[in-house]
C-alpha atoms as a printed R data frame, in Angstrom:
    type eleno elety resid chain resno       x        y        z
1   ATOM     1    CA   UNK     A     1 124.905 -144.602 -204.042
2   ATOM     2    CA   UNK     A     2 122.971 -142.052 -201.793
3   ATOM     3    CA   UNK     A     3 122.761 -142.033 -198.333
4   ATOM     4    CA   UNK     A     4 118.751 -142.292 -197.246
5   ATOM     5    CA   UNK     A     5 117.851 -140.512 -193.729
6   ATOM     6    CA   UNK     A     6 113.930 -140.274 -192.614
7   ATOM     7    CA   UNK     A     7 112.374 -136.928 -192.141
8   ATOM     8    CA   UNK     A     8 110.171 -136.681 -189.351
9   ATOM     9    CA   UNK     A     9 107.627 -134.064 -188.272
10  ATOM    10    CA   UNK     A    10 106.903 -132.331 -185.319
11  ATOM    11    CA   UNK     A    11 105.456 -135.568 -183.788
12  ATOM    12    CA   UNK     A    12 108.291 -137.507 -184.271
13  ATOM    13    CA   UNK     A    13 106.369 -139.172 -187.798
14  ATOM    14    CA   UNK     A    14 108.297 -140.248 -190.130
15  ATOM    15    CA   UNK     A    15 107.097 -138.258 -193.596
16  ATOM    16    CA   UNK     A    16 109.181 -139.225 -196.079
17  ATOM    17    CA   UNK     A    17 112.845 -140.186 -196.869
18  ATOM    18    CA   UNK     A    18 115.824 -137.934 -198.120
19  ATOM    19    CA   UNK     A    19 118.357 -138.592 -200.253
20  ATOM    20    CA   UNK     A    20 121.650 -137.303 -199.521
21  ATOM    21    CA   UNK     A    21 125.143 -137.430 -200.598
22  ATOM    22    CA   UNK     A    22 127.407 -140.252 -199.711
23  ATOM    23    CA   UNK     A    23 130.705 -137.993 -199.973
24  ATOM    24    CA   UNK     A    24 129.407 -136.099 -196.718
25  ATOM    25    CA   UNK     A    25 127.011 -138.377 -194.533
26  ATOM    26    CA   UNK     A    26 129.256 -141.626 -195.668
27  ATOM    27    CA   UNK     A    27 133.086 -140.852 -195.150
28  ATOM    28    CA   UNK     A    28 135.114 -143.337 -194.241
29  ATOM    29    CA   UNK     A    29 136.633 -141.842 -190.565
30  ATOM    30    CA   UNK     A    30 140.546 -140.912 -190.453
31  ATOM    31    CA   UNK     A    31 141.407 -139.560 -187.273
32  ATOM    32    CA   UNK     A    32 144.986 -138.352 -188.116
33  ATOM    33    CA   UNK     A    33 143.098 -135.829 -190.207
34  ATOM    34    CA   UNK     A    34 140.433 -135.566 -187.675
35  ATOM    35    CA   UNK     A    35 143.033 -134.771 -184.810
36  ATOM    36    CA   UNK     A    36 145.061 -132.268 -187.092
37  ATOM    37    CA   UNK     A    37 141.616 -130.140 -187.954
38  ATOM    38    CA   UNK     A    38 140.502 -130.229 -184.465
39  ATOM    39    CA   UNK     A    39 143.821 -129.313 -183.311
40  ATOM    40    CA   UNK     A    40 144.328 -126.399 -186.027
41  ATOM    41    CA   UNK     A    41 140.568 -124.881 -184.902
42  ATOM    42    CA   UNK     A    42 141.178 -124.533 -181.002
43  ATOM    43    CA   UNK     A    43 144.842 -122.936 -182.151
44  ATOM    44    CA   UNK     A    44 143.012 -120.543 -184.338
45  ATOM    45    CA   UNK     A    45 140.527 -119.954 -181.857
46  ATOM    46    CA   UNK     A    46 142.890 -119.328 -178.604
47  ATOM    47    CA   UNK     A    47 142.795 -116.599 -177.032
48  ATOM    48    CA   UNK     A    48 146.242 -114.539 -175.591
49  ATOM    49    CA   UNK     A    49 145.658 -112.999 -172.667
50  ATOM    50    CA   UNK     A    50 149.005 -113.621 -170.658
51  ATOM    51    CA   UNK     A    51 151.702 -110.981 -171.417
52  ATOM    52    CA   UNK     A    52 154.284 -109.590 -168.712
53  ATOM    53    CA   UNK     A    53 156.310 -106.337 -169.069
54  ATOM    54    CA   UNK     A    54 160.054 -106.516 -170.077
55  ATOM    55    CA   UNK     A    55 162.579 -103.614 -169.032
56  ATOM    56    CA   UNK     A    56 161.397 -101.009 -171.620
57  ATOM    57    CA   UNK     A    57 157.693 -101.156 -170.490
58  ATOM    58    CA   UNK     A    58 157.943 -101.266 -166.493
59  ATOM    59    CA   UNK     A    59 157.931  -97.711 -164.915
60  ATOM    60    CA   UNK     A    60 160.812  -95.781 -163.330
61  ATOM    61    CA   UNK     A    61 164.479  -96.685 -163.860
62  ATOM    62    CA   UNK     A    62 165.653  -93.206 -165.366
63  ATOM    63    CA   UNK     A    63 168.206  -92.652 -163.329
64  ATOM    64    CA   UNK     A    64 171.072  -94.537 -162.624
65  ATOM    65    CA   UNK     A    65 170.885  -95.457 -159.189
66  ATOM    66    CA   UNK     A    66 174.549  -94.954 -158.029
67  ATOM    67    CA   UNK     A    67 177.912  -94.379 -159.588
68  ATOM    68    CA   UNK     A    68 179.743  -96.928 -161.448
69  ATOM    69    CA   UNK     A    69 182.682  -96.824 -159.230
70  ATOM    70    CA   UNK     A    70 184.096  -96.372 -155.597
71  ATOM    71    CA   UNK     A    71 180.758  -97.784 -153.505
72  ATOM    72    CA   UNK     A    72 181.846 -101.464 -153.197
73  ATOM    73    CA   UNK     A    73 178.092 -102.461 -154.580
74  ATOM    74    CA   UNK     A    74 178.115 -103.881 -157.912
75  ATOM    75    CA   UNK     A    75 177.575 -101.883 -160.824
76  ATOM    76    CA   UNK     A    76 173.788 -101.176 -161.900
77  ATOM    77    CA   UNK     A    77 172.369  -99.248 -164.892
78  ATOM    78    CA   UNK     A    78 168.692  -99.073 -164.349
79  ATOM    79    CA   UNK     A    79 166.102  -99.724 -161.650
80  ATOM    80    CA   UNK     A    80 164.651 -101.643 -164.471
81  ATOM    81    CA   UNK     A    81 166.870 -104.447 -164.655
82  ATOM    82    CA   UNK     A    82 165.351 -108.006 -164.402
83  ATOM    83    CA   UNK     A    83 167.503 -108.647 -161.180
84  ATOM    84    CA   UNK     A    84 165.904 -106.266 -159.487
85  ATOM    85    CA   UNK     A    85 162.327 -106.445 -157.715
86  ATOM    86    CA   UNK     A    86 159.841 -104.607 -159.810
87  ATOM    87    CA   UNK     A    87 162.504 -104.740 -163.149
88  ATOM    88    CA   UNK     A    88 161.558 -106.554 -165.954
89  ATOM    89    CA   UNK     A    89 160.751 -110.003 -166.733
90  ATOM    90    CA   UNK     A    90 162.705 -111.616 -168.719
91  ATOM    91    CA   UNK     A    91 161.426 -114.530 -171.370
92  ATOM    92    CA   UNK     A    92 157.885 -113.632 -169.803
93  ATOM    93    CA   UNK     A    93 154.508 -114.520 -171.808
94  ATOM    94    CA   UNK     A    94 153.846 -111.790 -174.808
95  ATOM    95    CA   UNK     A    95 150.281 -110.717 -175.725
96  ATOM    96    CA   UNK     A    96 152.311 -110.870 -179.427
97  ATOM    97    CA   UNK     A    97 152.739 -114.749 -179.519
98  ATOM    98    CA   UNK     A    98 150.565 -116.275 -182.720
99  ATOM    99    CA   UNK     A    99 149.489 -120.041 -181.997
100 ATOM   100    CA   UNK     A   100 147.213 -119.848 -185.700
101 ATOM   101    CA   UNK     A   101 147.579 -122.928 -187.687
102 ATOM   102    CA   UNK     A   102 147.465 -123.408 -191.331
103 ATOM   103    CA   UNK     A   103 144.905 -126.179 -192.264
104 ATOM   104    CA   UNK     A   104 144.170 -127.024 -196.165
105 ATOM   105    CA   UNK     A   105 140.437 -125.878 -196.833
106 ATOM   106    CA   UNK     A   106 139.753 -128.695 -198.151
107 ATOM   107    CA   UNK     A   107 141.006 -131.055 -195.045
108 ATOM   108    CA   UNK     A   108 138.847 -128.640 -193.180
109 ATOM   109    CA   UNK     A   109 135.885 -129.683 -195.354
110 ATOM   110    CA   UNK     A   110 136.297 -133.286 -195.664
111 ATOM   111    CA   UNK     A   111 137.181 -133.366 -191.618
112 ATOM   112    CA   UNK     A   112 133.471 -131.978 -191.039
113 ATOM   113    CA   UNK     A   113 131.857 -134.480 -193.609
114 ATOM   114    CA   UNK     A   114 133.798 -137.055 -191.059
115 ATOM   115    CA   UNK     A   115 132.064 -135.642 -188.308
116 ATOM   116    CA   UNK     A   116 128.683 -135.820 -190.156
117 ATOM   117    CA   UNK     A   117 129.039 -139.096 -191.173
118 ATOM   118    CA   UNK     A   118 129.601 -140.339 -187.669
119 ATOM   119    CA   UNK     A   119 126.376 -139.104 -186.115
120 ATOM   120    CA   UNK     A   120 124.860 -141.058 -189.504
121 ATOM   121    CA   UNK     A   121 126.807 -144.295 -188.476
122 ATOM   122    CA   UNK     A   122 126.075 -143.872 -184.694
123 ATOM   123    CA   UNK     A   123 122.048 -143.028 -185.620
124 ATOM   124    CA   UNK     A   124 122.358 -139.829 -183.175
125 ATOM   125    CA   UNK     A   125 121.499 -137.634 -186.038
126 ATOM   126    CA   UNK     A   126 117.747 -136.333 -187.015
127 ATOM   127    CA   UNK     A   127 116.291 -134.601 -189.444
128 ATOM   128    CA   UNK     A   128 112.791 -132.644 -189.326
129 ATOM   129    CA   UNK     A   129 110.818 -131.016 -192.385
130 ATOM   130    CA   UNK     A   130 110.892 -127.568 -190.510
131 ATOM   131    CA   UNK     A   131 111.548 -125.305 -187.081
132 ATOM   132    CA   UNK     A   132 109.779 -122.569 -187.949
133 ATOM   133    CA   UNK     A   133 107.898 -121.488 -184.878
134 ATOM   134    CA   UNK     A   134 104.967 -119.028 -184.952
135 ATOM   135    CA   UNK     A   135 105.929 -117.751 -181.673
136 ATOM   136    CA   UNK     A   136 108.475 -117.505 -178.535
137 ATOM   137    CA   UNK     A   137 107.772 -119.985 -176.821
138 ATOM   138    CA   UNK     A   138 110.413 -122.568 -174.855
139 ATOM   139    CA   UNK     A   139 107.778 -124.723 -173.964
140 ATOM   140    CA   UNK     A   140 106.933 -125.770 -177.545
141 ATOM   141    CA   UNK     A   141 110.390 -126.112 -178.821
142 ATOM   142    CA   UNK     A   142 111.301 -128.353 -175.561
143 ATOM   143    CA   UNK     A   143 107.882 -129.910 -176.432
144 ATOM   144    CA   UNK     A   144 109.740 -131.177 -180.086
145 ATOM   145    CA   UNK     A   145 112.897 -131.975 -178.378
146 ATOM   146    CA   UNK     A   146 111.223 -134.505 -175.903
147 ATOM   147    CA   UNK     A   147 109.102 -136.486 -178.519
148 ATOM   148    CA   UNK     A   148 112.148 -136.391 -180.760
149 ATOM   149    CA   UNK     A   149 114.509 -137.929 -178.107
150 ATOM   150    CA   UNK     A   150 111.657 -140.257 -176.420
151 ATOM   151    CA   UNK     A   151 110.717 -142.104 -180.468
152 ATOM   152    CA   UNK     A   152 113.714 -141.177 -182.782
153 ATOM   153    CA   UNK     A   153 116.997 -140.710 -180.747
154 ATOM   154    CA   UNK     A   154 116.551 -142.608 -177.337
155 ATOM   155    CA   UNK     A   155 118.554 -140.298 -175.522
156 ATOM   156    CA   UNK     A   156 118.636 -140.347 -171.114
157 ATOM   157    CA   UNK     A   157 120.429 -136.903 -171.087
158 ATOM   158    CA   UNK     A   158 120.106 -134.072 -173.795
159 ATOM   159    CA   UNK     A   159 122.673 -133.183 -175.385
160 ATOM   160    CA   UNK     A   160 122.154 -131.477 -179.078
161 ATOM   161    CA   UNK     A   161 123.409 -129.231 -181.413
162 ATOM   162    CA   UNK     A   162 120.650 -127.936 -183.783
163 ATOM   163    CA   UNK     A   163 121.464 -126.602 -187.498
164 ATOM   164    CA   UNK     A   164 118.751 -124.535 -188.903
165 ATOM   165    CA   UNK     A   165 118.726 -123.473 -192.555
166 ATOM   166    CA   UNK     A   166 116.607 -120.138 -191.584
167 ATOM   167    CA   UNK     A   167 117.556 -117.127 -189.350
168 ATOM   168    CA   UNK     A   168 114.630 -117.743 -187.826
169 ATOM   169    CA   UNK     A   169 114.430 -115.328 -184.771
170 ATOM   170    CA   UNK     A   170 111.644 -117.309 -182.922
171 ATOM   171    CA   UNK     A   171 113.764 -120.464 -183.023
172 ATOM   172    CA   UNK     A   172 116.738 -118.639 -182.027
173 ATOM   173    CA   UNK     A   173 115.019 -117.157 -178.953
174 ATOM   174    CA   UNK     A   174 112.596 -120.347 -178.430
175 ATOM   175    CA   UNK     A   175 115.405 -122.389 -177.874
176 ATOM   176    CA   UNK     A   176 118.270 -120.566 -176.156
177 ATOM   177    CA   UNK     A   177 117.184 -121.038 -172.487
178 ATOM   178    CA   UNK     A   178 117.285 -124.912 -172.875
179 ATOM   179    CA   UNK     A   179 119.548 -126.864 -171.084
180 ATOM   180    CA   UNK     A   180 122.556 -128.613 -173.033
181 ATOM   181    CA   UNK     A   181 120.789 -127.496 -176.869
182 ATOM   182    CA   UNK     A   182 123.286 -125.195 -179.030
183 ATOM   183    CA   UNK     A   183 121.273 -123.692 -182.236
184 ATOM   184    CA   UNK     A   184 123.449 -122.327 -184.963
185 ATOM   185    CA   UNK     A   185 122.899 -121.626 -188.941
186 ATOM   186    CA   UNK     A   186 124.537 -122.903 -191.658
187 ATOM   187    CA   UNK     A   187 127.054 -120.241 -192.028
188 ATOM   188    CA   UNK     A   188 128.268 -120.885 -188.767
189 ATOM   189    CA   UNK     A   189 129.232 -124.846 -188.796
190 ATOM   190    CA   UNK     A   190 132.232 -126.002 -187.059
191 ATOM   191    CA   UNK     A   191 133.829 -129.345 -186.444
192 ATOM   192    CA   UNK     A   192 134.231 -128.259 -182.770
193 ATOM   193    CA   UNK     A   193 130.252 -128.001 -182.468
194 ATOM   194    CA   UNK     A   194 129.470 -131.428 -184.262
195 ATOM   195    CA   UNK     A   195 132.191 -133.245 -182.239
196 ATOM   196    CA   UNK     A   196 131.239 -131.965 -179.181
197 ATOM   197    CA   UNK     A   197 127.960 -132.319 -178.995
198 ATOM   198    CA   UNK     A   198 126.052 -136.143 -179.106
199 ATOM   199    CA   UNK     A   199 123.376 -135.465 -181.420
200 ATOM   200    CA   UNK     A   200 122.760 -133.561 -184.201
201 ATOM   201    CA   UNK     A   201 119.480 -131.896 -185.553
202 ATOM   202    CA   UNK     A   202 118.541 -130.887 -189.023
203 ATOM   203    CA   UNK     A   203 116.464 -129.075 -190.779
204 ATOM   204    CA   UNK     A   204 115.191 -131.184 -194.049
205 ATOM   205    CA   UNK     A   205 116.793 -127.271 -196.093
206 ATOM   206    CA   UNK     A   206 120.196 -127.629 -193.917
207 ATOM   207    CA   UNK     A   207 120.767 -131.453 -194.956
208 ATOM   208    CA   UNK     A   208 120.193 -130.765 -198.550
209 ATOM   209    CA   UNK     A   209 122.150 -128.025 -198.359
210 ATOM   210    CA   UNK     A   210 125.305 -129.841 -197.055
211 ATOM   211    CA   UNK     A   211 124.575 -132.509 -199.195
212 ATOM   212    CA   UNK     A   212 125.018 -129.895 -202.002
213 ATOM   213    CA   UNK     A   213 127.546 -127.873 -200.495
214 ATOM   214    CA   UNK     A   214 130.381 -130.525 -199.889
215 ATOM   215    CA   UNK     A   215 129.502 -132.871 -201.809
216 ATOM   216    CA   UNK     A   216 131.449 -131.422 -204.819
217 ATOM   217    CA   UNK     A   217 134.871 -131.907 -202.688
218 ATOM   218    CA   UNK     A   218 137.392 -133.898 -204.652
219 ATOM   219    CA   UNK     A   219 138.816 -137.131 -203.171
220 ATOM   220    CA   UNK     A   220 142.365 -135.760 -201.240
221 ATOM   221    CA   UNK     A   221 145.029 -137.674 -202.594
């Protein structure tokens, strides 16, 4: 049975309803697997930055610094040691360390239909016929964002992650000074986005392409 969501128009009109596919916009939630994928994409995504210098990298330290015998001090080989200030560090954060997880493509897949179906469930998600803008202007895209929120999503704070099915440059550039709106394409969906953000815009294109796009994915076992 297909999932039904109402498209509306720039006024916030309902124009028709869409018919979508259950095995994306209706999945039954699992949060182990929702957990693990979120988990696995901020691994993949982290950045290393700290890394210190063991004894082979830190300058100086080519010659020894006194004999080996007959000053009373204790023997030393290198400047470079870790005991000494300026030496080494030893067991010090490497810019080598990988914190990359492996996660199944199709966990991946069927986490994000999770995420979808959610915003269905929780009626934070809307879909409009088109966002194709004629020209840059803010005023009118914050102009469809208002009437949206005020009649379709009820919202007090915004707080929306738009998926357009077109590069469109004028809703790209329309849109990018608003306050707490992210606008990406399809080829750029993430669970990280969906989750993160409350509600979720679509383009009437974008929803039927999802639809078509994972609804294919076998039931995991």
């Amino acid at each position: 049975m297909s999932v039904k969501i109402k498209v509306y128009n720039h006024q916030a009109e309902a124009v028709k309803d869409l018919e979508l596919s259950p095995k994306v916009f209706a999945v039954k939630p699992n949060q182990a697997l929702l957990h693990q994928a979120v988990i696995a994409q901020q691994a993949n995504c982290r950045q290393v930055l700290a890394h210190t210098k063991d004894r082979s990298e830190v300058s100086g330290g080519g010659k020894k610094p006194w004999k080996q015998k007959g000053t009373g001090r204790a023997r030393v080989g290198s400047s470079r040691s870790p005991l000494w200030r300026s030496g080494g560090i030893t067991f010090g954060p490497r810019s080598d360390r990988n914190f990359k997880q492996k996660i199944n493509q199709k966990m991946k897949q069927k986490a994000l239909c999770m995420a979808f179906s959610d915003k269905v469930l929780a009626s934070t998600l809307v879909v409009v016929d088109q966002l194709n803008f004629k020209e840059y202007k803010t005023k009118q895209f914050n102009a469809l964002l208002t009437v949206l929120e005020k009649n379709v999503l009820k919202n007090e704070r915004r707080n929306i992650l738009i998926i357009d099915d077109a590069r469109s440059e004028t809703t790209k550039y329309s849109g990018r000074n608003l306050a707490g709106v992210k606008i990406i394409n399809l080829e750029n969906i993430n669970l990280l986005d969906v989750l993160n953000y409350k509600n979720l815009l679509l383009t009437e294109k974008a929803a039927q392409s999802l639809s078509d796009r994972y609804g294919q994915i076998k039931k995991l076992s």
